[in-house]
MILUMNU-663791 format. One record per residue (C-alpha): residue number from 1; x, y, z. Coordinates in nm, 2 decimals. Example, Ala and Ser with C-alpha at 12.3 -4.5 7.8 and 13.67 -1.06 7.14 Angstrom:
BEGIN
{resi 1&u 1.23&v -0.45&w 0.78} $
{resi 2&u 1.37&v -0.11&w 0.71} $
***
This chain:
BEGIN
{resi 1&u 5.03&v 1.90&w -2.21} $
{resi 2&u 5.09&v 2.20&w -2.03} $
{resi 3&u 4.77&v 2.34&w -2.08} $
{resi 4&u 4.67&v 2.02&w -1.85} $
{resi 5&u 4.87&v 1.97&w -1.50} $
{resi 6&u 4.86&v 1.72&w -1.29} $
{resi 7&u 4.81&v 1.84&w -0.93} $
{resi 8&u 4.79&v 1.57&w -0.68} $
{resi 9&u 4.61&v 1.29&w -0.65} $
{resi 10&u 4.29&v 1.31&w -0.93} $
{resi 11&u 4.33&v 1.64&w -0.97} $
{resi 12&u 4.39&v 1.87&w -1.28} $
{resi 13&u 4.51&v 2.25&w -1.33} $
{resi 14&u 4.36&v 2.37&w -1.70} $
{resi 15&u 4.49&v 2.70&w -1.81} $
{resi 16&u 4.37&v 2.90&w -2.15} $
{resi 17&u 4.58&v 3.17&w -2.22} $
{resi 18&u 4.39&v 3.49&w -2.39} $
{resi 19&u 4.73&v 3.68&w -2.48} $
{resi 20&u 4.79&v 3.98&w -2.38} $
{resi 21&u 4.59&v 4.30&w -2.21} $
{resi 22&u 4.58&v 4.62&w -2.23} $
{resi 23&u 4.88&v 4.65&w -1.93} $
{resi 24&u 5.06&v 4.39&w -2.19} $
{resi 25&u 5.03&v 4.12&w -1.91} $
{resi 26&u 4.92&v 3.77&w -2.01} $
{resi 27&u 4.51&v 3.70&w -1.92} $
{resi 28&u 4.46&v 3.35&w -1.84} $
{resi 29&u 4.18&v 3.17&w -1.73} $
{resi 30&u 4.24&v 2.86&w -1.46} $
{resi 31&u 4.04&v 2.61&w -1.35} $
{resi 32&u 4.11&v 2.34&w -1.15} $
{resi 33&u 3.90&v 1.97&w -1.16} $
{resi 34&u 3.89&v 1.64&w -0.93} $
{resi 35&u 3.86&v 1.28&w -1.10} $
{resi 36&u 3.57&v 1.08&w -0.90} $
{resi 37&u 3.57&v 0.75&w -1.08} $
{resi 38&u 3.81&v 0.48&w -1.18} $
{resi 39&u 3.95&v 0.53&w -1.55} $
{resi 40&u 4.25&v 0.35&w -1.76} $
{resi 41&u 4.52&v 0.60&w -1.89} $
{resi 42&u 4.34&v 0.62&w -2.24} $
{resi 43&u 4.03&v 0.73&w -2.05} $
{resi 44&u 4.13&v 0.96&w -1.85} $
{resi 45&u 4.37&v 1.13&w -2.13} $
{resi 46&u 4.01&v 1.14&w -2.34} $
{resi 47&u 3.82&v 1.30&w -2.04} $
{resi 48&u 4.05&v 1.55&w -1.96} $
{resi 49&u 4.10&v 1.64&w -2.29} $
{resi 50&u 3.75&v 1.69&w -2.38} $
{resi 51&u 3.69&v 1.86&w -2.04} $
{resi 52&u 4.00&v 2.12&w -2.16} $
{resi 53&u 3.80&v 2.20&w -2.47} $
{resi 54&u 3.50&v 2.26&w -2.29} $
{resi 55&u 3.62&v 2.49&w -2.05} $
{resi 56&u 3.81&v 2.66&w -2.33} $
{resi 57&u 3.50&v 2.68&w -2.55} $
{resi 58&u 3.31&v 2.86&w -2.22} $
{resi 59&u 3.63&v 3.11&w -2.19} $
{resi 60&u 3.59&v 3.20&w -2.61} $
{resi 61&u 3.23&v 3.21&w -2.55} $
{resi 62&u 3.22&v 3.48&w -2.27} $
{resi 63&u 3.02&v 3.21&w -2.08} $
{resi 64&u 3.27&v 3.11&w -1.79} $
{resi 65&u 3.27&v 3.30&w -1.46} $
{resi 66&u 3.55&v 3.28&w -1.30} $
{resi 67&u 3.52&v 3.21&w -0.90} $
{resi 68&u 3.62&v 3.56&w -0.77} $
{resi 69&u 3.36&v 3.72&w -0.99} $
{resi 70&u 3.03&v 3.42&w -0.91} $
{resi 71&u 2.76&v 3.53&w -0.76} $
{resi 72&u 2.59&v 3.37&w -0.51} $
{resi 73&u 2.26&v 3.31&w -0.71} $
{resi 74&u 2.50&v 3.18&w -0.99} $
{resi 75&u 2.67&v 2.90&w -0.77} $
{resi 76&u 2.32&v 2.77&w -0.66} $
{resi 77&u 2.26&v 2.72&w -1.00} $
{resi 78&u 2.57&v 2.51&w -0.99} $
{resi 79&u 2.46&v 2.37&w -0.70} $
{resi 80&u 2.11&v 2.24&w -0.78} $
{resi 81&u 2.23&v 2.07&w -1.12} $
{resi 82&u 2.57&v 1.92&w -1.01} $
{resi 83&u 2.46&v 1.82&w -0.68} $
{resi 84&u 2.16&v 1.88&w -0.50} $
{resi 85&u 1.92&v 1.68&w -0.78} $
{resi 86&u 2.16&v 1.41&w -0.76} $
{resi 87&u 2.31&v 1.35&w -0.43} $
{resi 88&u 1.97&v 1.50&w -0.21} $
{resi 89&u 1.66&v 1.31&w -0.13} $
{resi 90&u 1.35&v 1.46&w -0.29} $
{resi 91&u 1.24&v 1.61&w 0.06} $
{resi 92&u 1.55&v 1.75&w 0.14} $
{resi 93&u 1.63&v 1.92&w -0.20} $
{resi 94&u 1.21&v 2.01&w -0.16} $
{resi 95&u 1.28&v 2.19&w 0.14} $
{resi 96&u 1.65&v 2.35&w 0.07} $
{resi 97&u 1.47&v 2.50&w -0.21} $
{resi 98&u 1.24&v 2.64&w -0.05} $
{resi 99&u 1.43&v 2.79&w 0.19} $
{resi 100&u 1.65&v 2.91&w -0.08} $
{resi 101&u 1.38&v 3.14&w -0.25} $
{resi 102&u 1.24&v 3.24&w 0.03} $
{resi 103&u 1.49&v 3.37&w 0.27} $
{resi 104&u 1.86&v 3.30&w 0.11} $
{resi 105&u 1.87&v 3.44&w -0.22} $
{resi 106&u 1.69&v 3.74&w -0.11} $
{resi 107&u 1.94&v 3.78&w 0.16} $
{resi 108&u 2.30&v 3.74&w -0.02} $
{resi 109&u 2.21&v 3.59&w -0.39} $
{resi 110&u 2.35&v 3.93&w -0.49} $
{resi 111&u 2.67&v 3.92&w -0.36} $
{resi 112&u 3.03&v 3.77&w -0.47} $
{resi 113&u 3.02&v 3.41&w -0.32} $
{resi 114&u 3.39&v 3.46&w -0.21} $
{resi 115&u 3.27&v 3.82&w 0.02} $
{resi 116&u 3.04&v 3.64&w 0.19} $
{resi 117&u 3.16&v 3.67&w 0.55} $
{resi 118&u 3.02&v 3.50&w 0.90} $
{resi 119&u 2.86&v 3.79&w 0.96} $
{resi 120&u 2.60&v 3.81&w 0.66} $
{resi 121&u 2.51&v 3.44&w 0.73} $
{resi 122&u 2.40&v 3.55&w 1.10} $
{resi 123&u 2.20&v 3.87&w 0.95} $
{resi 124&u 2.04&v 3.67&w 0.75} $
{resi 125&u 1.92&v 3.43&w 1.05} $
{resi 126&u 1.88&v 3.70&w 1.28} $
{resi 127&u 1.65&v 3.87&w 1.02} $
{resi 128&u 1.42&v 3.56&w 0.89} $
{resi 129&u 1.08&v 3.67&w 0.93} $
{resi 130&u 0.75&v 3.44&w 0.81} $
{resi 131&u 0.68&v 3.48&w 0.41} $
{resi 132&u 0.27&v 3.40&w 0.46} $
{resi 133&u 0.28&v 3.66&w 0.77} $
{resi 134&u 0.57&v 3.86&w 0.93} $
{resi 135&u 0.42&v 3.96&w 1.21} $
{resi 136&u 0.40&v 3.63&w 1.35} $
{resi 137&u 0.72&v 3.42&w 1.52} $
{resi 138&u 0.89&v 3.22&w 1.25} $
{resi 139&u 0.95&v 2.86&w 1.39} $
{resi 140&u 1.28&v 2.75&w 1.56} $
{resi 141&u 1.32&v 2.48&w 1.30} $
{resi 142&u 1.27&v 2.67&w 0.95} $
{resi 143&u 1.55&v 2.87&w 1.10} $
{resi 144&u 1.76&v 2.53&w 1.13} $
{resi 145&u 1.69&v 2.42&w 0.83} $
{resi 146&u 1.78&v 2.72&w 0.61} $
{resi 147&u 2.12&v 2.72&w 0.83} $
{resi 148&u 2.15&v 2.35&w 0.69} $
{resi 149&u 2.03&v 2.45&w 0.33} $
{resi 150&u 2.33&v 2.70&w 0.35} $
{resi 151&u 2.59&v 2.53&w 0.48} $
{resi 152&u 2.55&v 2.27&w 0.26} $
{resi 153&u 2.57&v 2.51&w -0.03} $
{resi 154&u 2.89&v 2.63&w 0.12} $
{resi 155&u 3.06&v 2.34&w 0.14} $
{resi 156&u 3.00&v 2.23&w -0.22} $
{resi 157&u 3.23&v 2.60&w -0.30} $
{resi 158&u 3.47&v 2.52&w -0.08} $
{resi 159&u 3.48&v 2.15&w -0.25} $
{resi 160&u 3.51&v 2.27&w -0.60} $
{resi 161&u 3.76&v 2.52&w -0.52} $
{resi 162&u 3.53&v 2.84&w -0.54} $
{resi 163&u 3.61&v 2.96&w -0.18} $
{resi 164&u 3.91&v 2.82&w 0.06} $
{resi 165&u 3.68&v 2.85&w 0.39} $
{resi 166&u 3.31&v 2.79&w 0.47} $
{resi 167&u 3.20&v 3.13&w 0.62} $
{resi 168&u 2.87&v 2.87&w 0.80} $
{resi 169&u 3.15&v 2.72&w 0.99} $
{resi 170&u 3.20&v 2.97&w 1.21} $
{resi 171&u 2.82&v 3.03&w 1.29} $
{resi 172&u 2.63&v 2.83&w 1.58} $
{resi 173&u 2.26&v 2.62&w 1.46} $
{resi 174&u 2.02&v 2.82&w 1.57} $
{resi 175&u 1.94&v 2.69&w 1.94} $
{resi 176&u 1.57&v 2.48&w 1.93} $
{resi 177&u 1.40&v 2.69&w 2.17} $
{resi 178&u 1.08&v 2.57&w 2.09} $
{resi 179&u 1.15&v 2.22&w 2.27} $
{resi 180&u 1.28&v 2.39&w 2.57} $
{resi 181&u 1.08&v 2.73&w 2.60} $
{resi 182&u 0.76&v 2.70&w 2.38} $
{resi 183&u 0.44&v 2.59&w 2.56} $
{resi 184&u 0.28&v 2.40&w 2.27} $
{resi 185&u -0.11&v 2.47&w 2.16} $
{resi 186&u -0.37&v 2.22&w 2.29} $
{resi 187&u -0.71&v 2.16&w 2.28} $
{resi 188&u -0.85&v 2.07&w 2.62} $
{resi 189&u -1.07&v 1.81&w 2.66} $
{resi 190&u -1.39&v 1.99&w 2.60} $
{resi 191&u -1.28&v 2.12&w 2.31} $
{resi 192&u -1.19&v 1.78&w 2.13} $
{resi 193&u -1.54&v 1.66&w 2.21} $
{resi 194&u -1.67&v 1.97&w 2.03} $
{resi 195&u -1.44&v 1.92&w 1.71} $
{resi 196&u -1.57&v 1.50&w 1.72} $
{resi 197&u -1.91&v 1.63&w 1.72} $
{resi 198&u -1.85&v 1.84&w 1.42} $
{resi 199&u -1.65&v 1.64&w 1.24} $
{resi 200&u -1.96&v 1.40&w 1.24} $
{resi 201&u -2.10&v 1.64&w 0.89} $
{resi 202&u -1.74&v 1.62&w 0.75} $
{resi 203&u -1.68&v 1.33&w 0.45} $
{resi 204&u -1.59&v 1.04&w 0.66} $
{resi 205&u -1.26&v 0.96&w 0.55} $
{resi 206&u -1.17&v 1.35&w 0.71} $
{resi 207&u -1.32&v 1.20&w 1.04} $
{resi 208&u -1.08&v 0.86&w 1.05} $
{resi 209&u -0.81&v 1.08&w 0.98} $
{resi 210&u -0.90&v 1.35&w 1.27} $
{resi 211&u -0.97&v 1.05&w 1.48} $
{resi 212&u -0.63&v 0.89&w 1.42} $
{resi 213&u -0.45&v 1.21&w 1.48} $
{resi 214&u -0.60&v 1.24&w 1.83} $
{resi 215&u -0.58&v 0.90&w 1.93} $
{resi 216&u -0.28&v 0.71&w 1.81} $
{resi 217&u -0.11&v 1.12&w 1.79} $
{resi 218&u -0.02&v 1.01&w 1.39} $
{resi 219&u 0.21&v 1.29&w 1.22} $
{resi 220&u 0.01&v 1.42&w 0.88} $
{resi 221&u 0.26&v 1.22&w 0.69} $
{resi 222&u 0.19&v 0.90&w 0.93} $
{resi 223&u -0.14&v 0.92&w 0.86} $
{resi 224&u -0.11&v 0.96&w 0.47} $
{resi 225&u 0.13&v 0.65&w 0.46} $
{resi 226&u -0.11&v 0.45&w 0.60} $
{resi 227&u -0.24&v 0.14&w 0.42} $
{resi 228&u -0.51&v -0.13&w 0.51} $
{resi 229&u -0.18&v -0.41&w 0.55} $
{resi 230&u -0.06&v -0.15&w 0.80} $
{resi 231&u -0.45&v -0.20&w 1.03} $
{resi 232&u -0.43&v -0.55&w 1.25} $
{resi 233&u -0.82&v -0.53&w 1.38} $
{resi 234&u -0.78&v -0.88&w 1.57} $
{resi 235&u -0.51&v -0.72&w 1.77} $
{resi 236&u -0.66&v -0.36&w 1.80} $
{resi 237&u -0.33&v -0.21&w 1.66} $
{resi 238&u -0.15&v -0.02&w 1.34} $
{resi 239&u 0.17&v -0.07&w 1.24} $
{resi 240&u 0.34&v 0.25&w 1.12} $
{resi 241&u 0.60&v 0.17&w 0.87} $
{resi 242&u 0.63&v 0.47&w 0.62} $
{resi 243&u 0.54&v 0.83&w 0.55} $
{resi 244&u 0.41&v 1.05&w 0.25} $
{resi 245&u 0.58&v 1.40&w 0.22} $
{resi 246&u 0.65&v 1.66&w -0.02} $
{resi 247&u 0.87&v 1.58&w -0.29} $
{resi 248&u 0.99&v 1.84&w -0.59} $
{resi 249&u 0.78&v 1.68&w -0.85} $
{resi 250&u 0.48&v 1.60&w -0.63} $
{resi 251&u 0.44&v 1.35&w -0.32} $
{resi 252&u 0.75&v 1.10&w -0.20} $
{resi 253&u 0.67&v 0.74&w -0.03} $
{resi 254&u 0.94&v 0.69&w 0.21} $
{resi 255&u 1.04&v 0.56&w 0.52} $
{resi 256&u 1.01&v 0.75&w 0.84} $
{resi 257&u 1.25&v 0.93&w 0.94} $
{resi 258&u 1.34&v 0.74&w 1.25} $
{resi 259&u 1.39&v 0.40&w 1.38} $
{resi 260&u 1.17&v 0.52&w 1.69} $
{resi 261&u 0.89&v 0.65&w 1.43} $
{resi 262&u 0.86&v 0.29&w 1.33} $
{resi 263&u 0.61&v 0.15&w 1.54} $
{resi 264&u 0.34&v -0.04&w 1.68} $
{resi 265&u 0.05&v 0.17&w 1.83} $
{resi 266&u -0.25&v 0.00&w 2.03} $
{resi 267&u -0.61&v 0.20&w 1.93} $
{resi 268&u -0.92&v 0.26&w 2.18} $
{resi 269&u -1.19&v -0.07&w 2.06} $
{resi 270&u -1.42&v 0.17&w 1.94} $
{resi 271&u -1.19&v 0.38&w 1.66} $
{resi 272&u -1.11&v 0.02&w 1.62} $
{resi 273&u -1.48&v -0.01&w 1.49} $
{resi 274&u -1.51&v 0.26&w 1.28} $
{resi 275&u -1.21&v 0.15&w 1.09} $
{resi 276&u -1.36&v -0.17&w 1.01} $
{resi 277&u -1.70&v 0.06&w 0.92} $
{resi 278&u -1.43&v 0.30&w 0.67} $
{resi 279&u -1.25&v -0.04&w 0.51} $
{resi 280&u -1.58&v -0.13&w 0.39} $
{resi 281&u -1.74&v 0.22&w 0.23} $
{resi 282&u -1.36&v 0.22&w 0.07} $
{resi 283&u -1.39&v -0.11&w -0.07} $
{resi 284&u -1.75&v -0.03&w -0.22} $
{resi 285&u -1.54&v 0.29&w -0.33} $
{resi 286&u -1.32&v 0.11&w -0.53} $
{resi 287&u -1.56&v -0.12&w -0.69} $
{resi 288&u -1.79&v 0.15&w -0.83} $
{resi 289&u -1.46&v 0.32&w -0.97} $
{resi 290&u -1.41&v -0.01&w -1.19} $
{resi 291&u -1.12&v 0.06&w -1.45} $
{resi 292&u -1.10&v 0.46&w -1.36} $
{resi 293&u -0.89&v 0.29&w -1.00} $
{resi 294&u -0.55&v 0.30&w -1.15} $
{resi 295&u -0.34&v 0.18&w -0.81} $
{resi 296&u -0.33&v -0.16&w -0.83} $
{resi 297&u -0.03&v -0.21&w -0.60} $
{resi 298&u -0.15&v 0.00&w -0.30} $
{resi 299&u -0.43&v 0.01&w -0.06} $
{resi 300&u -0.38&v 0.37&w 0.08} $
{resi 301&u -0.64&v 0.47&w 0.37} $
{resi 302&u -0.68&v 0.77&w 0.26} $
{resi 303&u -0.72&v 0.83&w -0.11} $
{resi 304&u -0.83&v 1.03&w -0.39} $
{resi 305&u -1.12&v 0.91&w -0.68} $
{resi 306&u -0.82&v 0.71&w -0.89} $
{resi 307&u -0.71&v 0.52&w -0.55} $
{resi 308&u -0.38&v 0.76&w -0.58} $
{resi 309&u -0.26&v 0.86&w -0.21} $
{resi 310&u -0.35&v 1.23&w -0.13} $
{resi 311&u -0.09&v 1.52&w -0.19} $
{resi 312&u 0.04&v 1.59&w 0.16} $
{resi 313&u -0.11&v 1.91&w 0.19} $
{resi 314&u -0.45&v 1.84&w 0.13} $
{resi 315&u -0.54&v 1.74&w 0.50} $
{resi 316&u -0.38&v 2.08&w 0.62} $
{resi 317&u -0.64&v 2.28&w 0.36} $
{resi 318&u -0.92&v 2.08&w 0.46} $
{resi 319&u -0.83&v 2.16&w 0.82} $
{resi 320&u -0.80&v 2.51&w 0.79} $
{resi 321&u -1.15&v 2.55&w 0.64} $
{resi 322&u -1.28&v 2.28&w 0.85} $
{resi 323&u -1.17&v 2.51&w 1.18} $
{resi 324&u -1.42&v 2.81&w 1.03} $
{resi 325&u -1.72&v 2.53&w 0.98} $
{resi 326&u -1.69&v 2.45&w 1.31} $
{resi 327&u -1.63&v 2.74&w 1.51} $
{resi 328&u -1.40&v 2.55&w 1.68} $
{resi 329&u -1.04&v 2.76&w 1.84} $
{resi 330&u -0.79&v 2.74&w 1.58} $
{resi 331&u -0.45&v 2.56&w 1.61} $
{resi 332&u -0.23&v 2.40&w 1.40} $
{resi 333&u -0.32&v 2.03&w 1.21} $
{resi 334&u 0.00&v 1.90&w 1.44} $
{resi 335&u -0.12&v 2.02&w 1.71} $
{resi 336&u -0.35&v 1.77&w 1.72} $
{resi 337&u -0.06&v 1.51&w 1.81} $
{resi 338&u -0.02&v 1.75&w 2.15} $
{resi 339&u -0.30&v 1.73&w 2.22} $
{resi 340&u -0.33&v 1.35&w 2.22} $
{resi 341&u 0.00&v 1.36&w 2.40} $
{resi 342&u -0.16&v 1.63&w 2.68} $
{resi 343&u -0.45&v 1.44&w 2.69} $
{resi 344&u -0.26&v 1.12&w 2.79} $
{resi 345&u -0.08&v 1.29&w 3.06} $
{resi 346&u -0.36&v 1.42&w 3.21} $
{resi 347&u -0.48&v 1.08&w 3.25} $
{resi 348&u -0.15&v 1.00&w 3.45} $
{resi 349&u -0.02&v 0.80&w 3.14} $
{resi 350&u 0.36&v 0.73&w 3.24} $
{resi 351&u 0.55&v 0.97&w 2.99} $
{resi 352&u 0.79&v 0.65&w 2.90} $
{resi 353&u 0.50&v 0.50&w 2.71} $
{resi 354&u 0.38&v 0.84&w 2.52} $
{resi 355&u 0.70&v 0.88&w 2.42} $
{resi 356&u 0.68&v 0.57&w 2.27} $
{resi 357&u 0.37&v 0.60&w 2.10} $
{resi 358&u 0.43&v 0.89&w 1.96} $
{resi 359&u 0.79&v 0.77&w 1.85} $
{resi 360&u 1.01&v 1.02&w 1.95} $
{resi 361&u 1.38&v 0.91&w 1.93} $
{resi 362&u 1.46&v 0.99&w 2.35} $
{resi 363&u 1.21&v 1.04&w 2.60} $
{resi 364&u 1.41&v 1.39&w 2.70} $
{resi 365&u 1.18&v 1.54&w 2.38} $
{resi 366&u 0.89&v 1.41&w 2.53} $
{resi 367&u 0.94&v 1.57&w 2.91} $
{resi 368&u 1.08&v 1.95&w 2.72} $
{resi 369&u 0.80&v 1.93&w 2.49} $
{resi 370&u 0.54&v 1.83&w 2.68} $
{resi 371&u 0.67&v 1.99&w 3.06} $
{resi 372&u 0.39&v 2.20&w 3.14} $
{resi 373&u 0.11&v 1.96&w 3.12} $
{resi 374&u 0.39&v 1.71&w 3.31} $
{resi 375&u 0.41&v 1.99&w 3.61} $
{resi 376&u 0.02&v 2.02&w 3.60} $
{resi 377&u 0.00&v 1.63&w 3.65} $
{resi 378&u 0.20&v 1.59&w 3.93} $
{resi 379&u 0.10&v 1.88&w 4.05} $
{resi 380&u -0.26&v 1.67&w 4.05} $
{resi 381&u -0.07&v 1.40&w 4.22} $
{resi 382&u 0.05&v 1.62&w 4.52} $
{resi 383&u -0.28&v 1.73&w 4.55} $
{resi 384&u -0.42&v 1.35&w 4.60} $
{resi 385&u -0.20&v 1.33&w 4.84} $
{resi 386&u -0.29&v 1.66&w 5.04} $
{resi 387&u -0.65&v 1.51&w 5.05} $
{resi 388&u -0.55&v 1.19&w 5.14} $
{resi 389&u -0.40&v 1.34&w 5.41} $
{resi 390&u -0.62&v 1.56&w 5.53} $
{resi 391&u -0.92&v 1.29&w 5.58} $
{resi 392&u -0.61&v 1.15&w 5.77} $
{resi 393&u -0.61&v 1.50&w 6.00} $
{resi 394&u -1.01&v 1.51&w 5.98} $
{resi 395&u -1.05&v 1.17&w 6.12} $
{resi 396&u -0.83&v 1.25&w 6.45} $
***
């Protein structure tokens, strides 16, 4: 048919001609498609057949836009139903998306996807401010992950013909200065015996949660993904083995992220205690729920009234309110994992096993994020030895 080329190797050239123009020069509409899966000859006629008349249908219609005349906003409508809902994981689409709203498309979703030059894609970075509140610095990281959101976008077009070049490829990641630069936000010690003692009048399941932040430095999605299988009180340990993020249709059980994040973490005898105290006012939990407990398959730490695992930003709100009740500094709910980290250091914990505990994948992310407090501690440790020395002097 020569409405229907062949063009290589699983790919096909459809042309619809719409006779002549004004200038009495032929219009025609092209589209080019790739073949993805194994077909026999009668299939393949059949698909591409039914293809052409769809693609004609479109052109008749008024309802196909041709590449050079696609906006941006258009193609990620493309994008999302083609590819992202199938080929992303819930998290990832969850965050593309939202980095999609709220600094891409108001950035370039107006313009021509084929104008789109280096140049606007480092604006765009360059010019990313915080949607809650501007004034304040927008994280290292969102800024990474928008520039993955849009490359990825990018080289969908440049995979489905739309564009011949990805205008991301030419653009450096944004550096991660936070690792290297930022000092992170701690609470010293007297300031975590202050938020214990307040957290004494919160619902107890909020203090287990604080108190596994601090102590075993649990992300918020750790701690969520923790079940009562995970909790070995004869060896004084917990066994972290999956995560509970944000998913597009509500909260995602997966695995973490890393091999390193998978670990075993050793707990202090007494939180040891007062998880053995928790197991028991969540088993009496359960029983006075009778039928209304509809998870029968999971035995989640830290649960709503039906047993269900909570959303994975509920223990951010609670902590933001929580901060007001008790008067206590502000900083954010990760920040509590620095500050079990800091506090560790400062008790000349060798930075090998934090790392560990914590589950970072190289130690080198430990000593940039955590360099400060490692100066201050051997900074401590040349000062042992100035005193050792100078009983040493005294005594002469």
């Amino acid at each position: 048919m020569a409405n229907i080329q062949s063009r290589g190797k699983d790919s096909y050239f459809f042309t619809v001609s719409l006779g002549k123009g004004a200038d009495n020069k032929y219009i025609r509409r092209t589209k080019t498609i790739k073949i993805e899966q194994k077909m026999t000859p009668k299939q393949l006629k059949e698909f591409l057949e039914f293809e052409y008349a769809k693609f004609k249908q479109e052109i008749l219609a008024g309802e196909y836009i041709t590449p050079d005349k696609m906006l941006f906003a258009q193609f990620i409508e493309e994008w999302q139903k083609k590819y992202a809902s199938k080929e992303l994981s819930e998290t990832t689409v969850s965050t593309y998306s939202n980095h999609l709203k709220n600094h891409i498309l108001p950035a370039i979703g107006h313009m021509r996807i084929d104008q789109i030059m280096p140049m606007h894609i480092i604006t765009l970075l360059d010019g990313m401010k915080r949607v809650d509140d501007p004034s304040k610095p927008l994280a290292t990281r969102t800024k990474q992950d928008t520039y993955l959101a849009i490359r990825n976008v990018f080289e969908r077009a440049v995979e489905w013909q739309f564009i011949k070049s990805n205008p991301v490829k030419s653009v450096k990641k944004p550096r991660n200065i936070d690792l290297v630069e930022k000092e992170v936000n701690v609470y010293d010690q007297e300031e975590v015996q202050l938020l214990l003692l307040a957290a004494e009048k919160e619902p107890f399941h909020w203090k287990i949660f604080l108190t596994l932040a601090l102590t075993a430095g649990l992300r918020r999605s750790e701690n969520l993904g923790l079940e009562w299988d995970n909790v070995n009180f004869k060896e004084g340990t917990i066994d972290i083995k999956q995560v509970v993020v944000r998913g597009r249709n509500g909260s995602v059980i997966k695995s973490p992220k890393t091999k390193n994040s998978k670990r075993l973490i050793s707990l202090p005898p007494s939180v040891v205690d007062e998880l053995k105290r928790y197991q028991l006012l969540c088993r009496k939990e359960r029983l006075r729920m009778g039928e209304k407990w509809i998870v029968k398959d999971r035995d989640w730490l830290f649960f709503n009234e039906d047993g269900t695992n909570f959303y994975p930003t509920t223990p951010t709100t609670w902590w933001s309110r929580f901060i007001k009740r008790a008067g206590v500094r502000f900083i954010r709910l990760h920040d509590l994992r620095h500050t079990s980290a800091t506090l560790l250091i400062n008790q000349g914990v060798h930075a090998k096993i934090i790392s560990e505990r914590l589950g970072h994948s190289d130690i080198r992310i430990t000593m940039n994020t955590y360099g400060h407090a490692l100066r201050s501690a051997d900074q401590a440790a040349a000062n042992t030895f100035e005193n050792l020395f100078s009983k040493k002097t005294d005594v002469k």
